[in-house]
ROZA-717894 format. One record per residue (C-alpha): x, y, z. Coordinates in Angstrom, 2 decimals. Each point is the difference from the previous one (the first is absolute). Layout:
BEGIN
        X        Y        Z
        X        Y        Z
...
END
This chain:
BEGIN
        X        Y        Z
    -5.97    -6.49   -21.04
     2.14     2.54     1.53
    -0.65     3.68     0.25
     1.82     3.43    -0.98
     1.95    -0.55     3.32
     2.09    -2.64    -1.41
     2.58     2.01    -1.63
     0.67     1.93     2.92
     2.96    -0.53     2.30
    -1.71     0.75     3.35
    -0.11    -3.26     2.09
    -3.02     1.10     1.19
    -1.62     0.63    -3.01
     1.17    -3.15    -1.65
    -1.63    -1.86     2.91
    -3.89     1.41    -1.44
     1.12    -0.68    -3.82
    -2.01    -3.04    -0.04
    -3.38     1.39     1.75
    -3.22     0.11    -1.89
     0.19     3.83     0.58
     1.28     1.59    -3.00
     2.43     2.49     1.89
     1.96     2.35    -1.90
     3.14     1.53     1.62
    -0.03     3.96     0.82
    -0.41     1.60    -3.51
    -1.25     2.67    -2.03
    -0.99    -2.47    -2.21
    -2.20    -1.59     3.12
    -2.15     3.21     0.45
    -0.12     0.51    -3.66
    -1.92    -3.27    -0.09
    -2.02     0.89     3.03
    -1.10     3.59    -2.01
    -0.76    -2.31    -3.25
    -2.10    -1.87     2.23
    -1.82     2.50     2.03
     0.55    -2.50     3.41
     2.23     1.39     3.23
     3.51    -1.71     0.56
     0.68    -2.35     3.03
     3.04     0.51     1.51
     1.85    -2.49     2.18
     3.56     0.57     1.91
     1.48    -2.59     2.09
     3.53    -1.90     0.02
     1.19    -3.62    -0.37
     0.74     0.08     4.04
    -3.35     1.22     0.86
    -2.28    -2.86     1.64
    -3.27     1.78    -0.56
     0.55     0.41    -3.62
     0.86    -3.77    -0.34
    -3.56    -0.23     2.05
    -1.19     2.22    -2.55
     1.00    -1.58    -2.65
    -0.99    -3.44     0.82
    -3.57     1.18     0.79
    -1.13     2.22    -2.80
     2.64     0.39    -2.57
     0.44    -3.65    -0.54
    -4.06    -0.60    -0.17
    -1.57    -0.30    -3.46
    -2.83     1.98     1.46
     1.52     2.58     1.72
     2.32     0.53    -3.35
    -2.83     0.15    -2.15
    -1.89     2.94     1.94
     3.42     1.88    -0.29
     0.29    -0.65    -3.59
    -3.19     0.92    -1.14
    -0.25     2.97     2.27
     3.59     1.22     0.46
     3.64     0.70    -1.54
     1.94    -1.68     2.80
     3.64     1.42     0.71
     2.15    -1.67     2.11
     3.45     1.56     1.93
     2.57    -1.07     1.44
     0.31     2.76     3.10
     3.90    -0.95    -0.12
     0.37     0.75    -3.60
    -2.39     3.07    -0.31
     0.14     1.94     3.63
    -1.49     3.33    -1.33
    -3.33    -1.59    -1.32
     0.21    -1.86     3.21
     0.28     2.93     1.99
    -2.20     2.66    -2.05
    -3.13    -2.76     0.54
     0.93    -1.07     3.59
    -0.33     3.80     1.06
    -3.31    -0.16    -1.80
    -1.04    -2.90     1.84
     1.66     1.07     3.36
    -2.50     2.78    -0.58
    -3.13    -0.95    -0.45
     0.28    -2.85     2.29
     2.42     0.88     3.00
     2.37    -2.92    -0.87
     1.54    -2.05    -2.31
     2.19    -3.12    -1.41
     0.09    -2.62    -2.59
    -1.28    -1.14    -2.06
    -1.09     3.43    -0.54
    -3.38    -0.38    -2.39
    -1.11     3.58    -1.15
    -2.49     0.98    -3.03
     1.24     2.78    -2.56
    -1.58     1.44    -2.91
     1.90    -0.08    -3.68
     1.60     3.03     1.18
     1.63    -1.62     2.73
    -2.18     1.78     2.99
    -1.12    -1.99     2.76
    -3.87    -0.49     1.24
    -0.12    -2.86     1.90
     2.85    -1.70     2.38
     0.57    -3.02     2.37
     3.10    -2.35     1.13
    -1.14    -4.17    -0.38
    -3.64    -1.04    -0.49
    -0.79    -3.32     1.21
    -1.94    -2.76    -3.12
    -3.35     0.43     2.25
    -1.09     2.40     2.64
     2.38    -0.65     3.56
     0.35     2.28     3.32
    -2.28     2.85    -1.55
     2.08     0.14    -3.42
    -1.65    -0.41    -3.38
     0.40    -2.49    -2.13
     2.71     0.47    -2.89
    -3.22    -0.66    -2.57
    -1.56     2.36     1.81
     1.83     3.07    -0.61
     0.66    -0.83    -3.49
    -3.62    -0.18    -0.64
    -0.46     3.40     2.12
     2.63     1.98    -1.35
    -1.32    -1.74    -3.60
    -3.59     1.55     0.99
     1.59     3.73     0.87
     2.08     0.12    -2.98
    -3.48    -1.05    -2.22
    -2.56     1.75     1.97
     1.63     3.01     1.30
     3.09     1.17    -2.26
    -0.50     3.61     0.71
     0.02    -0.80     3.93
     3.39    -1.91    -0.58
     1.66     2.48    -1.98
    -0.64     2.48     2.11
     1.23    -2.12     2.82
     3.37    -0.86    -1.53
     0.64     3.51    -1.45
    -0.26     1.16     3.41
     2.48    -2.33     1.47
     2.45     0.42    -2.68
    -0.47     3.78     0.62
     0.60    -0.29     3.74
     2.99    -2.47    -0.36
     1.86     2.35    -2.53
    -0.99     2.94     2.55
     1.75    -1.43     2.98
     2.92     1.76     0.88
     2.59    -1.21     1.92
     1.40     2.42     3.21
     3.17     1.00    -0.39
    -0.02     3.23     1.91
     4.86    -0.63     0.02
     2.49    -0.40    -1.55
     1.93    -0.11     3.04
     1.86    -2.94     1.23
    -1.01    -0.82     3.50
     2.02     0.91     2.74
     0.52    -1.38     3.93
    -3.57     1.05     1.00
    -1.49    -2.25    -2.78
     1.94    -2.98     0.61
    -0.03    -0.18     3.57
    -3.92     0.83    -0.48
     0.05    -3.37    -2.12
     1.93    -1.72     2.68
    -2.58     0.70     2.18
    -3.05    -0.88    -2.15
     2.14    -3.51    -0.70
     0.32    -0.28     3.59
    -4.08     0.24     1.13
    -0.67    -2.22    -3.08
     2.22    -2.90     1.56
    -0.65    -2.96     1.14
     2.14    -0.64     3.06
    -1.29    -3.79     0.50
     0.65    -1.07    -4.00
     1.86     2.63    -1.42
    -1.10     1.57    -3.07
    -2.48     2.75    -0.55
    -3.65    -0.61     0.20
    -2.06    -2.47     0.51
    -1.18    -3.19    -2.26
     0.85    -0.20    -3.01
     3.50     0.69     0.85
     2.56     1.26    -2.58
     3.31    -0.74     0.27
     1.16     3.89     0.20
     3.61     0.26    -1.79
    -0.37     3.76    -1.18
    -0.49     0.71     3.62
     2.50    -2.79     1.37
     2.25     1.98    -2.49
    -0.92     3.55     1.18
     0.57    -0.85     3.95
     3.41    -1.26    -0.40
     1.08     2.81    -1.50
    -1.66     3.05     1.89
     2.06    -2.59     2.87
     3.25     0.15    -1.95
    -0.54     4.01    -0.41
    -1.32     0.59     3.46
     0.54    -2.51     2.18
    -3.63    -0.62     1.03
     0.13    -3.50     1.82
    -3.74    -0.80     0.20
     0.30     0.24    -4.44
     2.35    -2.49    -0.01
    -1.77    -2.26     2.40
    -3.35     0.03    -1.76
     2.09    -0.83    -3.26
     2.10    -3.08     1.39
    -3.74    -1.06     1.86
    -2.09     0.46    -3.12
     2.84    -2.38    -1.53
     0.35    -2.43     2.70
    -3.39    -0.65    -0.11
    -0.85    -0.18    -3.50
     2.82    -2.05    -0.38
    -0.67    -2.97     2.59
    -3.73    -0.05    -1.37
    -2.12    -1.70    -2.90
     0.10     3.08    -1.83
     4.13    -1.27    -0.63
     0.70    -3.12    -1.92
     1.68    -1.98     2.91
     1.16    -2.30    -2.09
     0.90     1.37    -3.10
    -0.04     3.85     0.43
    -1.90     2.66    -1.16
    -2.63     2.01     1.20
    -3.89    -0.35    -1.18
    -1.78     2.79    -0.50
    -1.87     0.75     3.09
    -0.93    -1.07     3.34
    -4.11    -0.65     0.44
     0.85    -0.01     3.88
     1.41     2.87     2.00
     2.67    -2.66     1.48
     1.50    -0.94    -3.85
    -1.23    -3.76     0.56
    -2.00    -0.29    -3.27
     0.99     1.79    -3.13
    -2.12     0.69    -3.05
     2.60    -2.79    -1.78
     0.80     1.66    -3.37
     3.84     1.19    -0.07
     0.59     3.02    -2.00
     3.72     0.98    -1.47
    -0.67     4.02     1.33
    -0.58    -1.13     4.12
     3.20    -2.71    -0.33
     2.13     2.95    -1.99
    -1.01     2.68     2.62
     0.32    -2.49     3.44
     2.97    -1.44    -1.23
     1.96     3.71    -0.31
    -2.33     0.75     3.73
     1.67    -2.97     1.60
     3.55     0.58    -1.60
    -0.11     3.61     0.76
    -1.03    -0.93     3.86
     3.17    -2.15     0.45
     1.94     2.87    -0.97
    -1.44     1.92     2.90
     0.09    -2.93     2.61
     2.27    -3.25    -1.29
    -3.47    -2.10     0.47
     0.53    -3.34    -0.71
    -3.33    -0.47    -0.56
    -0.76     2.93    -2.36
     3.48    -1.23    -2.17
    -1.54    -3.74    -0.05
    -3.11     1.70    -1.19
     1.67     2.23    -2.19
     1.79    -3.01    -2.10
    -2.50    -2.35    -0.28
    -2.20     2.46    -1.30
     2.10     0.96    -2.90
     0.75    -4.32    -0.08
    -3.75    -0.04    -0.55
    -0.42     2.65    -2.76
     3.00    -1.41    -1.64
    -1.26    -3.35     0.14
    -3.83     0.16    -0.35
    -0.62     3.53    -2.00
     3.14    -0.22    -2.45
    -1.02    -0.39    -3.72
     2.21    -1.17    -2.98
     0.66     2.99    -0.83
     1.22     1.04     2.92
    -2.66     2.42     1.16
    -2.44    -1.01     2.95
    -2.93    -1.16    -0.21
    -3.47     2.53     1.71
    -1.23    -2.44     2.43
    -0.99    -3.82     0.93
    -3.65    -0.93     1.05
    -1.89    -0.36     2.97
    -1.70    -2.95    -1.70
     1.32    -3.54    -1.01
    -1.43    -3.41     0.27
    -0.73    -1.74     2.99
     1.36    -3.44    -0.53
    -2.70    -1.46     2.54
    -2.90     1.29    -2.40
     1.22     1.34    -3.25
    -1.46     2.92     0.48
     1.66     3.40     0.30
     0.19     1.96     2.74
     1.64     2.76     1.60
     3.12    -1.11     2.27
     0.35    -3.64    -1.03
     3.22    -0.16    -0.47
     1.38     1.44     3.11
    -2.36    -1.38     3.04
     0.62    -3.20     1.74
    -1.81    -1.91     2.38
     1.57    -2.12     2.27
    -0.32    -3.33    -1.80
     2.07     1.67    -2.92
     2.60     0.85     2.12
    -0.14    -3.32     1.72
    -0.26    -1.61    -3.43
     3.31     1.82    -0.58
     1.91     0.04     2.64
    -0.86    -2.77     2.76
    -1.43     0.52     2.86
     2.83     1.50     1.96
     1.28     2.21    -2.18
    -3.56     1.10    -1.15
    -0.62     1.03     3.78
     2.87     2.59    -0.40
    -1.46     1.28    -3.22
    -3.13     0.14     1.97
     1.12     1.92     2.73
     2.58     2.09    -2.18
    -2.03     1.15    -2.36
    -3.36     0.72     2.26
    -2.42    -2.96    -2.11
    -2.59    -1.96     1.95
    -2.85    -2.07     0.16
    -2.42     2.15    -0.65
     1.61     1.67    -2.72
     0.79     4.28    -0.39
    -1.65     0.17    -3.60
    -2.18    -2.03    -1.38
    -1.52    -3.77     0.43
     2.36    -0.77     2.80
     3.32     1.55    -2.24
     2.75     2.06     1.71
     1.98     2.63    -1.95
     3.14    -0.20     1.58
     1.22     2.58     2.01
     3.27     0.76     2.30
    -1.96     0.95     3.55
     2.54    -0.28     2.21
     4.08     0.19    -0.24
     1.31    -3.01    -1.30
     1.12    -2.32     2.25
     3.56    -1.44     1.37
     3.48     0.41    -2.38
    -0.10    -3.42     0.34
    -3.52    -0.45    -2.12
     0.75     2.18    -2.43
     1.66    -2.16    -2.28
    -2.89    -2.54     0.57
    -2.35     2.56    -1.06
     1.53     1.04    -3.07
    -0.15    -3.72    -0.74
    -3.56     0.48     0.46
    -0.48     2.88    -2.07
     1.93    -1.55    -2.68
    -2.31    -3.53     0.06
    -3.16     2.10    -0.09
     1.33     2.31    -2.70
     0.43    -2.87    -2.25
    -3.24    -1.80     0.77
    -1.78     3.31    -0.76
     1.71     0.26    -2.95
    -1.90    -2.89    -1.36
    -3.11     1.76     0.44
    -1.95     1.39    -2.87
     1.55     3.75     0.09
    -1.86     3.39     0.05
    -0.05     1.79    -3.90
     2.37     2.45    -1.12
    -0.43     3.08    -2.01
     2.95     0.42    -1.82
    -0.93     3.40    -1.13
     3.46     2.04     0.63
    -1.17     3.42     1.59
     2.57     2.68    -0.15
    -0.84     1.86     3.35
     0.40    -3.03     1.85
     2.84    -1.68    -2.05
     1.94     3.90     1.20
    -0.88    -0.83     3.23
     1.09    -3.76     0.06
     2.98     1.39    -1.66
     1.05     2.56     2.80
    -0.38    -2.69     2.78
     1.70    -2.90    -1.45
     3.27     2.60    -0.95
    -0.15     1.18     3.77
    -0.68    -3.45     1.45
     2.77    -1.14    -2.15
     2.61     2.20     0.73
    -1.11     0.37     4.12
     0.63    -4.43     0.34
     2.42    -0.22    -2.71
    -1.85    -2.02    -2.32
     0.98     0.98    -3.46
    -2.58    -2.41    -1.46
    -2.87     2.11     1.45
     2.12     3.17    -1.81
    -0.01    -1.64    -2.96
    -3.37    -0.51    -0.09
    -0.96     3.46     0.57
     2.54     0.64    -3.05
    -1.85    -2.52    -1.99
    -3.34     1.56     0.57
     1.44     3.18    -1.13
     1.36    -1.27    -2.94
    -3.72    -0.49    -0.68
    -1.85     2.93     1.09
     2.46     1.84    -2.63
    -0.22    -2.64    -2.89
    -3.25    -0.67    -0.43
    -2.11     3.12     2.26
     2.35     2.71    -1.28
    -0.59     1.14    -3.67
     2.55     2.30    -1.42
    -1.62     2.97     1.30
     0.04    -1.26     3.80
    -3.84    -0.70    -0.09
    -0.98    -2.78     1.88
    -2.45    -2.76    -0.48
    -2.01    -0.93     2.93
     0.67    -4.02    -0.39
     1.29    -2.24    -1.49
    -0.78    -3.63    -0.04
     2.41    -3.47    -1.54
     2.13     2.50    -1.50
    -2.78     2.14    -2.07
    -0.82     3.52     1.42
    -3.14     0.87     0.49
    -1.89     3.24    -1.92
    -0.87     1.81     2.70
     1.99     3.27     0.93
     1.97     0.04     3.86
    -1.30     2.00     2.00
     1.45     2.39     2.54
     1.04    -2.85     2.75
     1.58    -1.64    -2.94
     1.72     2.77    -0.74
     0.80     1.09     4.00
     0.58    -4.12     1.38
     2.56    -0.81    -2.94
     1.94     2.99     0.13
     0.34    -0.85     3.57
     1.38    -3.49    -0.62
     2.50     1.11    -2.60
     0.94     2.48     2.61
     0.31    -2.94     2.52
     2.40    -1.82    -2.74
     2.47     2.76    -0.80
     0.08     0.32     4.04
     1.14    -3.49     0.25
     1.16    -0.93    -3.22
     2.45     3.77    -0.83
    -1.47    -0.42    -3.39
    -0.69     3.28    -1.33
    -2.30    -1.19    -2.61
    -3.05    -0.84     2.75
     0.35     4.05     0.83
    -0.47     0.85    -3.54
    -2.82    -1.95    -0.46
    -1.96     1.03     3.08
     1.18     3.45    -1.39
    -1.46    -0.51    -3.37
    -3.36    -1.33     1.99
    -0.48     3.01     2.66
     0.73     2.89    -3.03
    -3.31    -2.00    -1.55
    -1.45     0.79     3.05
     0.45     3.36     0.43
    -1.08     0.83    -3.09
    -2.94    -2.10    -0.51
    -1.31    -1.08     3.52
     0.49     3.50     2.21
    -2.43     2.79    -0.07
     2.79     2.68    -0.69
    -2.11     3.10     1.52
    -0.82    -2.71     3.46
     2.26    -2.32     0.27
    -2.59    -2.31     0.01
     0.32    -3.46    -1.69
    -2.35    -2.23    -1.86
    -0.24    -3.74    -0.24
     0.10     0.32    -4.04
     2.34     1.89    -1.93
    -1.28     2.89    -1.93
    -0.27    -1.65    -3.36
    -1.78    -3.57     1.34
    -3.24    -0.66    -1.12
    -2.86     2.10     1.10
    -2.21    -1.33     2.15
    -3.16     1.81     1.88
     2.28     1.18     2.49
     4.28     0.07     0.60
     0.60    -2.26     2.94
     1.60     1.59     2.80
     0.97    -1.50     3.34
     2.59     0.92     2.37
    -0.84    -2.32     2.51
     2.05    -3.16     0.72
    -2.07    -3.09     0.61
     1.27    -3.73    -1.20
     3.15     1.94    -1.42
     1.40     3.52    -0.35
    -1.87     2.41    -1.43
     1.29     0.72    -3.58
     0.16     3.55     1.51
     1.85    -0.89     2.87
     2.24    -2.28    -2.00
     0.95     2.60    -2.40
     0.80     2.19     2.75
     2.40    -2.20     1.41
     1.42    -0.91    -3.22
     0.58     3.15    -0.73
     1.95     1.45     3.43
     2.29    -3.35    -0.46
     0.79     0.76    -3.68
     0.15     4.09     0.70
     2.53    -1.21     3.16
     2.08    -1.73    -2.75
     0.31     2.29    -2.53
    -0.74     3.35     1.26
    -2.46     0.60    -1.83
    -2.73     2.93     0.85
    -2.94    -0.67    -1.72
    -0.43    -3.99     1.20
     0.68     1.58     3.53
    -2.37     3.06    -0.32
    -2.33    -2.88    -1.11
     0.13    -2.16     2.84
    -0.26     2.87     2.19
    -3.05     1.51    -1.52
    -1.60    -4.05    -0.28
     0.27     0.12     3.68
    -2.38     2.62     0.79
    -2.96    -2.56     0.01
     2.03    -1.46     2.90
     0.30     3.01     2.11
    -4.30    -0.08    -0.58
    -0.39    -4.03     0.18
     3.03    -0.85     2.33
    -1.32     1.36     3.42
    -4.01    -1.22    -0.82
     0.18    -3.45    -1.58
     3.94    -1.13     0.70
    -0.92    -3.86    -0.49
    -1.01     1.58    -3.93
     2.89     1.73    -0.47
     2.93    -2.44     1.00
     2.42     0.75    -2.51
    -0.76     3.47    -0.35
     1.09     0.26     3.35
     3.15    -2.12    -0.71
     0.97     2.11    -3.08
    -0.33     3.56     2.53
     1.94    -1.99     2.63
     2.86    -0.27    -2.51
    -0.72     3.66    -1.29
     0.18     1.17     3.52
     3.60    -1.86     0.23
     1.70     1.30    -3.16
     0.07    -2.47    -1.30
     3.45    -0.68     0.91
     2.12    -0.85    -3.17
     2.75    -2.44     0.29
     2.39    -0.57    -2.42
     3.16    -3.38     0.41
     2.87    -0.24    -2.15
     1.95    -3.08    -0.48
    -2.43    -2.31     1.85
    -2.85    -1.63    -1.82
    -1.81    -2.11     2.33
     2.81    -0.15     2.10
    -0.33     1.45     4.15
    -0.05     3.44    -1.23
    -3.12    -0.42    -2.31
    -1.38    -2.48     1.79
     0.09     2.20     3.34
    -1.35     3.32    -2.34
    -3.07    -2.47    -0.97
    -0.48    -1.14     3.60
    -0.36     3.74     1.08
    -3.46     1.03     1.66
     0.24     3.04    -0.41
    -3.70     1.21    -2.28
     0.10    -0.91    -4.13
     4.33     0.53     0.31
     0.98    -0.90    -3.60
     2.98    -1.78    -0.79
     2.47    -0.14    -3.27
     2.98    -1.98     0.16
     2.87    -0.26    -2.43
     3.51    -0.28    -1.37
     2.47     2.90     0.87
    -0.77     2.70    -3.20
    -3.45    -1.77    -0.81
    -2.43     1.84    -1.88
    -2.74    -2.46     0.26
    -1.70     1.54     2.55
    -0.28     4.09     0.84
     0.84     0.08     3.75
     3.58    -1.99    -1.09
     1.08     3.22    -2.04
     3.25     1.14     1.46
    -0.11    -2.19     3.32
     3.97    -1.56     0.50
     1.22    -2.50     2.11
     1.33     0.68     2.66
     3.53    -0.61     0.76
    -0.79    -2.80    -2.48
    -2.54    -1.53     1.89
    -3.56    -0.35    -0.51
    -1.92     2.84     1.34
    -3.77     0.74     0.45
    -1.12     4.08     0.10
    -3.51     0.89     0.91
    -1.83     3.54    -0.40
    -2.76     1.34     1.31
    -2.25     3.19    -0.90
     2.86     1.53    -1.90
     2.56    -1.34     2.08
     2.59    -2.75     0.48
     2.06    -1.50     2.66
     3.37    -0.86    -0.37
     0.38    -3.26    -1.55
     0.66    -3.13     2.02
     1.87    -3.05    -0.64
    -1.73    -2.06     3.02
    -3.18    -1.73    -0.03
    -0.84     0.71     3.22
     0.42     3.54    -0.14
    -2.60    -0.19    -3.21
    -2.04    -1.82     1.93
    -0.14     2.72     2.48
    -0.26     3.04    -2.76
    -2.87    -2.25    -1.39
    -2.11    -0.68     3.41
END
């Protein structure tokens, strides 16, 4: 018989809706139950992508056993981390706390009151490698809550206490200036890794807030070794298994230093942010590579992530079933071994594929399985038209394969930031099809996330938002995009609506005596402490995000508060920038293109024609871009801008000033380098 979870619209909590747990969503009404009961409240976060929590899950939550010990002993909540990142973030600090680390599933113990006493990540079904048992620690924390409630309370009250205690440092409101980025530069630069590129060792992140902040302290500046750490760091990434080789995409992490084997889940938020990081680095150099990249990562998301509604799906699993064994596990669907290729392809052809795509006897992942991989440049003119037969064959033959899952949840955040790519990527390669999806994502965000008062829901999911509020990357990451569509599009509309967004932000997101933001606006629900994180890990920062958001739309319109924001938000970059620049990416980014300006450029008379195209082309730091009809009042910058001599004509300001307009694309080019 299913349980409470089955009217939810969470993938991932519609996968647990027919445990034997009886898990209720996050709800008053859930620790209400727990107080009628006297018992403490299990509380579970993971995500549909996750392959631990599908471990998890199989292991304990499915077992009649297991389920019964929670039911008898516990109110179990289960959370989607993707629909509900403040409790996920207010619990992992707690467990990042007490236990130096964390990650999902994330399994902590609260009381009714929501405090936490007792935390951990996954328990194994019996004791393994000096963890407990799962049974185990439900009978133990079963035992404390029974035999020493005082101790327990007094545990949790204290943790609560010190959580809501913490201050963050936020000693600025000062953007940061040259010192503080080439500081970061140089903190970037010692963190390299001149073999691999990339940052770090293993696990290696693909690093787009970064790849995004070096090309544009190289536009600014002209710092050569930024710009050659950026095109590495994407040459790499994109010739190994961390890339889709066959069908594009990125997964979301490397488990090597080198990028050979990925942790196989692909999530909308890396392919959204690489796929802008590889356009924007063919603007800089003409790549062929990164453009190649570029494309058939928007192809992918287009393809793979779309959803009926036109929104984008959060993410496909690492999982799927092996066809061998029917049993799932992580990377089936993307490894071959050489008898699948020769099974494929013959044996002449698979000895290209072989060599081409670095797979061999013994196998680079598991049980004698290659992920495929781009080691070496490919070979002759004259085989590349054999190879792309080659890619195409194996393609469809994987195609036939069981395929990963898909959580359709919608996710605003990352839906802005698919958004912003595809319109970029569309309007760089002239593919109006990519445009138009952007467009049709829009279209969605504002239908169904928008309510009339510009309040946004965090998901959405088969056309049915969900009930939980946005939070401030919703907020920051969809403004962006709609500032990304009236860029490319002229459309006036997208600025008003990333207008309507960002005034929501200032007034219920920004700490007005500060400038400090939080993750939750003002009048979300109350939990035991407001989440606040400035740091950019997997994606921007809400903070950052908002900060940028708010420079672009301030650049547009002129107006002084957004830009007094986004000046103020970067403060925590002047403190964070020159420490941890790998946690700061797009902090850095945003200052880059507060340093610059940002430049404003305005075209009349030449909607995506050279003009607009060459204004959107322009390196030069966060330049925005309107474009427009002669007499246009669609967007600010076009107010009283001519033609000139009755041709189209492009004028660009900076800092309170303009140069003279220009009627030649290369001279914008120039203006805009």
């Amino acid at each position: 018989m299913p349980n409470r979870l089955a009217q939810e619209t969470s993938p991932y909590l519609l996968q647990h809706a027919d445990n034997p747990v009886d898990w209720w969503p996050w709800s008053a009404e859930a620790f209400d139950q727990a107080r009628e009961r006297g018992v403490p409240v299990l509380l579970s976060v993971g995500y549909s992508s996750c392959h631990w929590c599908h471990v998890m899950a199989h292991e304990s939550f499915e077992d009649e056993a297991t389920a019964a010990l929670m039911n008898r002993d516990f109110v179990n909540i289960k959370v989607d981390r993707e629909e509900r990142p403040d409790v996920d973030a207010v619990y992992m600090e707690a467990v990042q706390a007490a236990t130096g680390q964390g990650g999902w599933p994330m399994t902590v113990f609260l009381t009714p009151d929501a405090e936490p006493f007792y935390f951990g990540t996954y328990f194994p079904p019996e004791p393994r490698h000096g963890m407990p048992s799962f049974p185990q620690i439900l009978d133990g924390v079963h035992r404390a809550w029974t035999d020493r409630r005082g101790e327990v309370d007094e545990v949790a009250g204290k943790i609560a206490r010190d959580l809501g205690e913490r201050q963050l440092t936020h000693n600025t409101d000062e953007k940061p200036g040259e010192d503080e980025l080439a500081q970061a530069l140089l903190g970037l630069t010692r963190d390299y890794d001149a073999t691999h590129g990339g940052f770090g060792g293993a696990p290696k992140f693909p690093p787009s807030m970064a790849i995004e902040f070096l090309l544009r302290h190289y536009a600014r500046v002209g710092a050569e070794g930024a710009l050659q750490m950026a095109a590495d760091t994407c040459e790499r990434m994109a010739r190994g298994g961390i890339y889709d080789q066959l069908g594009g995409g990125f997964a979301r992490y490397s488990v090597d230093r080198e990028w050979v084997v990925p942790h196989f889940e692909k999530m909308l938020y890396d392919n959204a942010l690489l796929c802008r990081a590889y356009a924007h680095l063919w603007r800089a150099t003409g790549s062929e590579l990164a453009r190649r990249v570029a494309l058939e990562t928007a192809d992918f998301m287009v393809r793979e992530l779309r959803t009926n509604e036109g929104g984008f799906a959060s993410a496909l699993d690492a999982d799927s079933e092996d066809p061998a064994t029917g049993e799932h596990v992580e990377g089936a669907y993307y490894v071959w071994t050489p008898q699948q290729l020769r099974e494929v392809l013959g044996e002449d052809d698979a000895a290209l594929a072989m060599d081409c795509f670095g797979v061999t006897e013994e196998g680079t992942f598991e049980k004698g399985a290659s992920v495929l991989q781009l080691p070496r440049l490919e070979g002759p003119v004259a085989d590349a038209s054999r190879l792309a037969g080659i890619r195409e064959r194996l393609l469809v033959a994987r195609a036939e394969r069981p395929a990963p899952g898909r959580d359709d949840k919608v996710v605003a955040a990352w839906n802005g930031l698919a958004v912003a790519a595809l319109a970029e990527v569309g309007a760089y390669f002239d593919r109006p099809d990519l445009i138009a999806a952007a467009v049709g994502a829009g279209d969605l965000l504002v239908r169904l996330h928008m309510d009339p008062r510009a309040r946004l829901a965090r998901t959405s999911k088969d056309g049915r938002a969900g009930a939980n509020a946005g939070v401030l990357e919703d907020y920051a990451d969809v403004s962006e995009g709609f500032l990304a569509l009236a860029a490319v599009t002229g459309e006036g509309v997208w600025l008003e609506f990333a207008g309507f967004l960002l005034d929501h932000v200032l007034a219920q997101f920004v700490d007005a005596e500060t400038g400090a933001l939080y993750d939750t606006a003002a009048d979300a629900e109350q939990l035991i402490r407001r989440p606040q994180d400035p740091t950019d890990n997997a994606a921007p920062s809400g903070w950052t995000a908002a900060a940028g958001a708010l420079l672009s739309y301030a650049a547009h319109t002129g107006a002084e508060p957004h830009r007094t924001a986004a000046e103020r938000a970067l403060g925590i970059v002047k403190t964070l920038g020159p420490r941890v620049p790998r946690f700061i990416g797009h902090g850095l980014a945003v200052a880059e293109a507060a340093l610059d300006g940002p430049r404003e450029v305005a075209v009349i008379g030449d909607v995506l024609g050279d003009l607009h195209r060459t204004a959107l082309l322009g390196t030069a730091p966060g330049a925005v871009v309107a474009a427009g009809p002669e007499g246009s009042t669609e967007l600010p910058l076009l107010a009283d801008r001519p033609l000139v001599d009755g041709a189209p004509a492009a004028y660009v300001c900076r800092s309170f000033v303009c140069s003279a307009p220009t009627t030649d694309p290369a001279a914008l080019a120039e203006q805009l380098s």
